[in-house]
Structure formats: C-alpha cells, structure tokens
C-alpha positions in Angstrom: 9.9 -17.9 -25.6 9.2 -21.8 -26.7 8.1 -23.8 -23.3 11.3 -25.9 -23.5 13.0 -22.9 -23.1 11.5 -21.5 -20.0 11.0 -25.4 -18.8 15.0 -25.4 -19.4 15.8 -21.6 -17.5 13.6 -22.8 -15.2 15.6 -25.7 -14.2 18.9 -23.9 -14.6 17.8 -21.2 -12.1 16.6 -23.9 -10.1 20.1 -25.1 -9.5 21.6 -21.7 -8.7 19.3 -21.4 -6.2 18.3 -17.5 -6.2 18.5 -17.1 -10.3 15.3 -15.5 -11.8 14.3 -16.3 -15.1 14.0 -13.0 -17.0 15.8 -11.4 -19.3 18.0 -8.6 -18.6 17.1 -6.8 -21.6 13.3 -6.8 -21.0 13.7 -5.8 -17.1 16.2 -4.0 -16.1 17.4 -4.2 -12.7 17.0 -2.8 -10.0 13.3 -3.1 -10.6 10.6 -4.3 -8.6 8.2 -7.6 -10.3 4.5 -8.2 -8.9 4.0 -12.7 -10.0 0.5 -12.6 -11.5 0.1 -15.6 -9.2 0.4 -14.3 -6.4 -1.8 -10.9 -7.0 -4.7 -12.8 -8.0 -4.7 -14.2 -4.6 -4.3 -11.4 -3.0 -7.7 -9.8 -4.9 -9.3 -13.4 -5.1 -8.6 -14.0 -0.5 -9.6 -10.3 0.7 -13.1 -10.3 -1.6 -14.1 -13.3 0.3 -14.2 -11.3 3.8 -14.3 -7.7 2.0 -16.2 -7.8 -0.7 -17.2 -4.8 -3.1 -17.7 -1.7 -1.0 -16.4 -3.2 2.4 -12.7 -3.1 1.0 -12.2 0.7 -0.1 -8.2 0.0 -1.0 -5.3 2.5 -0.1 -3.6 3.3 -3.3 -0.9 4.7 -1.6 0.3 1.1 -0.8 1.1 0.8 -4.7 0.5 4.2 -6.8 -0.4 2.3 -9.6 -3.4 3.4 -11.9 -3.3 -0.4 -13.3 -3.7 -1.8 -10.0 -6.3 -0.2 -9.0 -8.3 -1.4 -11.8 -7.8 -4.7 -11.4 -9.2 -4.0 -7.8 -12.1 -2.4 -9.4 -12.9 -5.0 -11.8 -13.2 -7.4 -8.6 -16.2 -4.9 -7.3 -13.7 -2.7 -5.1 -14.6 0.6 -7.0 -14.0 2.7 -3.8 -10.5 4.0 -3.2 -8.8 5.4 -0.2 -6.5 8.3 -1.5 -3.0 10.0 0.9 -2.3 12.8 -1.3 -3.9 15.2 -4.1 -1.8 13.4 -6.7 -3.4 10.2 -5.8 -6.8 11.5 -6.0 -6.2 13.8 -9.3 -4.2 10.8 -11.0 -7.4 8.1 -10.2 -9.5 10.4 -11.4 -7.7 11.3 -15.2 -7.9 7.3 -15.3 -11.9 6.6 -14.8 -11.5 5.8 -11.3 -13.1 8.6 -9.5 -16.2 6.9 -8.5 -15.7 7.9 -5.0 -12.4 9.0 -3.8 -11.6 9.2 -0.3 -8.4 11.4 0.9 -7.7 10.1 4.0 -5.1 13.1 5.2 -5.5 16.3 6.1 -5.3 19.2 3.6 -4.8 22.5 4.7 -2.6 24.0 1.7 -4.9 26.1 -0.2 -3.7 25.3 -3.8 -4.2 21.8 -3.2 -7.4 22.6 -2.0 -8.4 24.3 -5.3 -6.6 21.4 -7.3 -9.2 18.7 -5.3 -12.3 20.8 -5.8 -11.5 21.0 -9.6 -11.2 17.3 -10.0 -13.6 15.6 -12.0 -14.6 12.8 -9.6 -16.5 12.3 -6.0 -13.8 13.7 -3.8 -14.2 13.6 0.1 -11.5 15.0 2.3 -10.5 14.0 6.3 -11.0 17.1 7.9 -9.9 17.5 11.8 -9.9 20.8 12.7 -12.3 24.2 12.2 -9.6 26.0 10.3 -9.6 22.9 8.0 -13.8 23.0 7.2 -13.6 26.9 6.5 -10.3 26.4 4.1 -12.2 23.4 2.4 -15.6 25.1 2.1 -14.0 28.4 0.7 -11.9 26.3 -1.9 -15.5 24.3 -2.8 -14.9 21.0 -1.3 -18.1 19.6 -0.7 -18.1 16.4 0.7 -16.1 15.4 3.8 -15.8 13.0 6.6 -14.4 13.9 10.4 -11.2 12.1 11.2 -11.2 10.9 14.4 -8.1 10.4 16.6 -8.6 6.6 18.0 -5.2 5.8 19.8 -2.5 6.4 17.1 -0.5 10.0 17.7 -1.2 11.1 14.5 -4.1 13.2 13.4 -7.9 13.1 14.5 -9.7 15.0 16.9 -11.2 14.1 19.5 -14.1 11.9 19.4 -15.9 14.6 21.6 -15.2 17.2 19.5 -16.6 15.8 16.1 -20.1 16.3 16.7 -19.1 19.8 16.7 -16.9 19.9 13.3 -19.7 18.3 11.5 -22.3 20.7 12.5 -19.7 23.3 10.9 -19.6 21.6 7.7 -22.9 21.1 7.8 -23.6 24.9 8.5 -20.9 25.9 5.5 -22.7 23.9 3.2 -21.2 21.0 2.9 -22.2 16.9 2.9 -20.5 15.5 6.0 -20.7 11.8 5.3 -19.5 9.9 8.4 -16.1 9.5 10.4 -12.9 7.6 9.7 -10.4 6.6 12.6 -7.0 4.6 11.7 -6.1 2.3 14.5 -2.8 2.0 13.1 -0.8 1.9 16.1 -2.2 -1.7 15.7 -1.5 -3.2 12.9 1.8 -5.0 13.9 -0.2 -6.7 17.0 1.4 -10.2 16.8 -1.4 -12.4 19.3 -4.5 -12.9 17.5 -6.7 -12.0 20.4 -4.9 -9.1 22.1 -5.4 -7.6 18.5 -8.9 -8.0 18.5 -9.4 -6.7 21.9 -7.2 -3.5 21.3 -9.5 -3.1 18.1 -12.4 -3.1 19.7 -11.4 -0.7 22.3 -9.6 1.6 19.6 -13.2 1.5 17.3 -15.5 2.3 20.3 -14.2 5.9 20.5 -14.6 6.1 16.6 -18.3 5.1 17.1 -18.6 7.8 19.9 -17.9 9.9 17.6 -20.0 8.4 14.4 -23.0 8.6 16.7 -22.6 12.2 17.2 -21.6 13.1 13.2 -23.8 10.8 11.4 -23.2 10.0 7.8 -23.0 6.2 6.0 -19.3 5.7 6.5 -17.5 4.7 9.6 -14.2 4.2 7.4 -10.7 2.4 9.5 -8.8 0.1 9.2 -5.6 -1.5 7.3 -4.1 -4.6 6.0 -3.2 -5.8 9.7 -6.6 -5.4 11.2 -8.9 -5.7 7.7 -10.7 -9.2 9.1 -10.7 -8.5 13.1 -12.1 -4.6 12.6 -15.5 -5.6 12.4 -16.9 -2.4 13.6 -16.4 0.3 10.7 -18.1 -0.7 7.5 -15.2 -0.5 4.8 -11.7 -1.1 5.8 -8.9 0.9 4.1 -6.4 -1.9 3.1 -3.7 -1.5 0.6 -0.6 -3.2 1.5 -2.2 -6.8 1.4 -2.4 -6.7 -2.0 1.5 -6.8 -2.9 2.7 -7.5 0.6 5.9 -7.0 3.0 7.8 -8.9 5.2 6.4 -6.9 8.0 3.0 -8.0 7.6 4.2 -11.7 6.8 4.6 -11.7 10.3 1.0 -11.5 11.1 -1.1 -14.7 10.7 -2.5 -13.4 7.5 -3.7 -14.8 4.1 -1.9 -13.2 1.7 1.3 -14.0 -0.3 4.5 -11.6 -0.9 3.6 -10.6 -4.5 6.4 -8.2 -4.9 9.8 -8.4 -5.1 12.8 -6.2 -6.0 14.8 -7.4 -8.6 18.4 -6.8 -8.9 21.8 -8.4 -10.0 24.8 -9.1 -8.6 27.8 -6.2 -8.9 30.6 -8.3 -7.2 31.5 -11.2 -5.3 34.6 -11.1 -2.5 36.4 -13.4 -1.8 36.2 -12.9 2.1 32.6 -14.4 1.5 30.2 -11.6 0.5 28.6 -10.6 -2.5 27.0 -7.1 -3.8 24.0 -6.7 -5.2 23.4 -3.2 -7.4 20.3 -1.8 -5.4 19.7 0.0 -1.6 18.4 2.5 0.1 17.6 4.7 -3.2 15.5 1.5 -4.1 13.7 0.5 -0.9 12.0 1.5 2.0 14.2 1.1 4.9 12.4 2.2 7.7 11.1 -0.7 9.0 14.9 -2.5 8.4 16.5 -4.2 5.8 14.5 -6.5 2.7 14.9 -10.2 3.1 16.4 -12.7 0.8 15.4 -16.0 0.9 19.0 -17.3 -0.2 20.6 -15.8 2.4 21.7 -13.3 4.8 21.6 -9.4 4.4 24.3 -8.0 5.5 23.3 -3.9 5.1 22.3 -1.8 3.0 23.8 1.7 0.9 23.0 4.1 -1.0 23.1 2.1 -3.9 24.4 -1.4 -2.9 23.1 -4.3 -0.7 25.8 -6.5 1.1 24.8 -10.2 1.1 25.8 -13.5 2.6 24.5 -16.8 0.7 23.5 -19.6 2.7 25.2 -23.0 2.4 25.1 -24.7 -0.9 23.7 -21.3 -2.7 26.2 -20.2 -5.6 26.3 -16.7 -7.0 27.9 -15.5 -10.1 28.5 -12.2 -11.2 25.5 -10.6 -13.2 23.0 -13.0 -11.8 19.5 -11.4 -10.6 18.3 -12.7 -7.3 15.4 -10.7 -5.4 14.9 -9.2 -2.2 11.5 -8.9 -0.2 10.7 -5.4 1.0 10.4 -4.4 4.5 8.0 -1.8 3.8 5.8 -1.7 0.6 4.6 1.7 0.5 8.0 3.8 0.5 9.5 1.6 -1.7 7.5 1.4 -4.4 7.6 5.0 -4.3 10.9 5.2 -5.4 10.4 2.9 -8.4 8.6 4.5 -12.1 7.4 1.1 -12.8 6.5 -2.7 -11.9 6.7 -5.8 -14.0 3.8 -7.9 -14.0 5.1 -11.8 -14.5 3.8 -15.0 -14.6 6.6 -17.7 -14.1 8.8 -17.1 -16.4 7.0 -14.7 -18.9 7.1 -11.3 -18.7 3.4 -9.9 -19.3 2.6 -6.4 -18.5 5.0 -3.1 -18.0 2.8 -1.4 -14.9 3.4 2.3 -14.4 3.6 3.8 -10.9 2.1 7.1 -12.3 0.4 7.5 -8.7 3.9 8.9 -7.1 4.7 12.3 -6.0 2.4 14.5 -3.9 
C-alpha cells in the first residue's frame, strides 16, 4: 500500500469518524487488532518500574505464544501460567525458563501432563492432599499459595509453614509463597489502595517468613507499582489493556480493540454491528466505543447509538474497547498486529483452552 494511499484512507476514515483503515480481505471481522504503538508502550512503561525478573507476566491476560516473546526479549523471561495448556504451550515454544502455574491442580492427568513438560514448572499448592497428588505425579518445585483477603484459594498464612515442611519432607523444592490481592485491583483512590495493599501483603509475609524460599510472588496490573512488598508482580492485563483498568490512574494505553463492521442501520436511530457476547468478555459489562453509545449486547450482535455528527454506513468497521481483556481474547484464534494503517503480523492465540 503506496503512502498516498494510506495518507488518503487515513483522511477518509477521518471524516467518518469511527472508519478503520484496513482491508476487509486481510482482517476479517469480528477480530480483535493489538496497534504496535501502543504495545511498545505498554512493554517500554512497566520495564521502567518492573524490570526483568520483578515483572513475571500472566499469560493468561493474552494466550499468545508471540506475546510473550516480545515480553521476553525486554528481559521478562519469567511467566505466570492459569492452566496446564498455558504452561505446556510456553514450553513447546522455548519459553519454559521458569513457569509459574499460579492455580491449583488437583486433577491427576494434568498433573502427569505438568511433570512431563520440558521446562521449570512450579505449581501453587494450598492444601496437603494437593502436595501428596503433586509429589506422586513428580512435580518438583512448588510455592504455597497463601489466602491474603480475596475468597478465592490460599491457605491460611498460619498454616503454610506447615505445607512447606510437607513438600519439603516428600521431596520436593518449596521455593517461596504467592498471595493475589486481587480483591484490590479495582481500588479507585491512590492511597486507600496502597494502604489495603500493605495490609493484604503483611499476611503473605507472615507466611513467607515461615516457608522460606526466594519468591514472595502477588500482584496484578492494578496494584504492579503500589505492591512493593513481594518481589515480582504477576501483571498481564497492562499489556493490551481494558476499559476496567483505564479507570485506574495507570500508565498504560488500550492496545486492543475488537474489530467489527456494521450489519444494519435503522432508521429509528440505531445501528448493528456483527459481534457480541460470543466475541467478548461481558462480565465486567458491555465494550466501549468511542463514537458513541452501546446500546446492549447479543449473542452475535451489538446495538449502537452514534454520537452527534458521527455517520455510519453499512459495512463500515468501527471498534469496540473490551470490558474485560482476559475472557475475551479467549474467544478469539487470533490478533492482528497493526501499525496505523498497515497490517504487520497475524498473532495466534495458541495459548487458549485448558
């Protein structure tokens, strides 16, 4: 594509006001697009206060292989892992340095499937039933998850002393604690966030002085510069972005976007675009669109209002920002890595399933 041609879509989309500048033939919608941009950023922003092994991403924020190496080619060659298919597809592409599944597995064929992957693998373990299923099945490495606030899993920090001194006794390397403060993560005031932090992490350290290890492991996108008390945070959404986390007073830039055209326009003021809830993850509400109103979302549809002075014709792509990163690129096969107008990089999400 010749520079007065893009300089000339450019301008064109310009004037419809939502109009993006790709072809239809080369990304077909819906489809979600990552602006090269605005990724760089992303990487470039969290090194300055994370860099190399403080920022041990969650891949589960983008399942993406090709990602993930970018991220390791900035220093970040640690990776937070939610599910075996995570930690066996890093490892079949190079990136099994050291692996961390931060979930509980108790399912004995998964077990075997971790133990047989070629990579440093260390699983969150909770509970005594969990240490004897992951010794027997020849995990070796773990750390003790440690519940911290959020009604999820963890044990208690008085208990892990105890859980490590099992693995320990079944043979295996117990190398810290992790504790997800999560139930923070959406605290708006910049102070309040900090506080609650602190007081979350000082069970977590409770807990690390009784285990012992090198990693006291937390953290997320929300808290990954006011959790100064573990020593690598486990961020992953920051690095494609949201519009829940937008509304934290945060660094980062809204990277991705779901792509998708418009199916009909009504004459009672509404138009249609040909994507919904099969294309996004809805439980933190509807995506945003900066031309407009959403109206709701379907199955396979999203109702839309444009603002004043936007026009919409049928077939023309507009995108939506995602509520919630993680579920919705799960339900996508692929990104499209952009820059402006160009197209430059099909991105696989081979990082889905369990």
């Amino acid at each position: 594509m010749s520079s007065q041609r893009r300089r000339s879509r450019s301008s064109t989309a310009e004037a419809e006001g939502s109009r993006s500048h790709y072809d239809s033939d080369v990304i077909p919608t819906p489809a979600l697009v990552v602006e090269k941009a605005d990724l760089d950023h992303n990487i470039a922003t969290i090194g300055i206060t994370l860099p190399g092994a403080k920022l041990r991403p969650h891949v589960k924020a983008f399942k993406s292989t090709a990602l993930a190496h970018r991220l390791a080619a900035a220093g970040h060659r640690t990776f937070t892992c939610a599910t075996v298919r995570e930690v066996e597809g890093m490892a079949s592409a190079g990136l099994g340095e050291d692996l961390l599944l931060a979930n509980e597995v108790l399912d004995r064929d998964q077990l075997r499937r971790l133990a047989a992957v070629d990579a440093q693998v260390t699983l969150a373990i909770d509970s005594s039933e969990g240490i004897v299923r992951a010794a027997a099945a020849g995990i070796r490495n773990l750390v003790i998850d440690v519940d911290v606030g959020l009604p999820r899993c963890g044990c208690n920090p008085d208990d892990a002393g105890r859980l490590a001194d099992q693995g320990r006794a079944a043979g295996m390397n117990v190398r810290g604690v992790m504790g997800y403060e999560g139930h923070l993560m959406m605290v708006l005031d910049r102070a309040e966030r900090i506080s609650k932090v602190e007081h979350s992490m000082s069970k977590l350290l409770v807990a690390a002085a009784a285990v012992g290890g090198e990693l006291v492991s937390g953290g997320g996108t929300g808290t990954y510069d006011t959790n100064t008390w573990t020593n690598e945070i486990q961020a992953g959404t920051f690095l494609l972005g949201d519009t829940q986390y937008a509304s934290l007073d945060l660094p980062f830039r809204q990277a991705v976007r779901l792509e998708c055209s418009i199916l009909s326009l009504n004459p009672k003021g509404w138009a249609v675009a040909n994507a919904g809830l099969k294309a996004l993850g809805m439980d933190h509400g509807d995506p945003s669109w900066a031309n407009g109103e959403v109206l709701y979302c379907s199955d396979e549809h999203t109702t839309l209002v444009a603002a004043e002075g936007v026009s919409l014709a049928l077939d023309q792509r507009i995108r939506l920002d995602p509520a919630h990163l993680d579920p919705t690129v799960a339900r996508h096969e692929e990104m499209w890595l952009v820059d402006g107008d160009e197209v430059l990089e099909r991105l696989p999400i081979d990082l889905r399933h369990w």
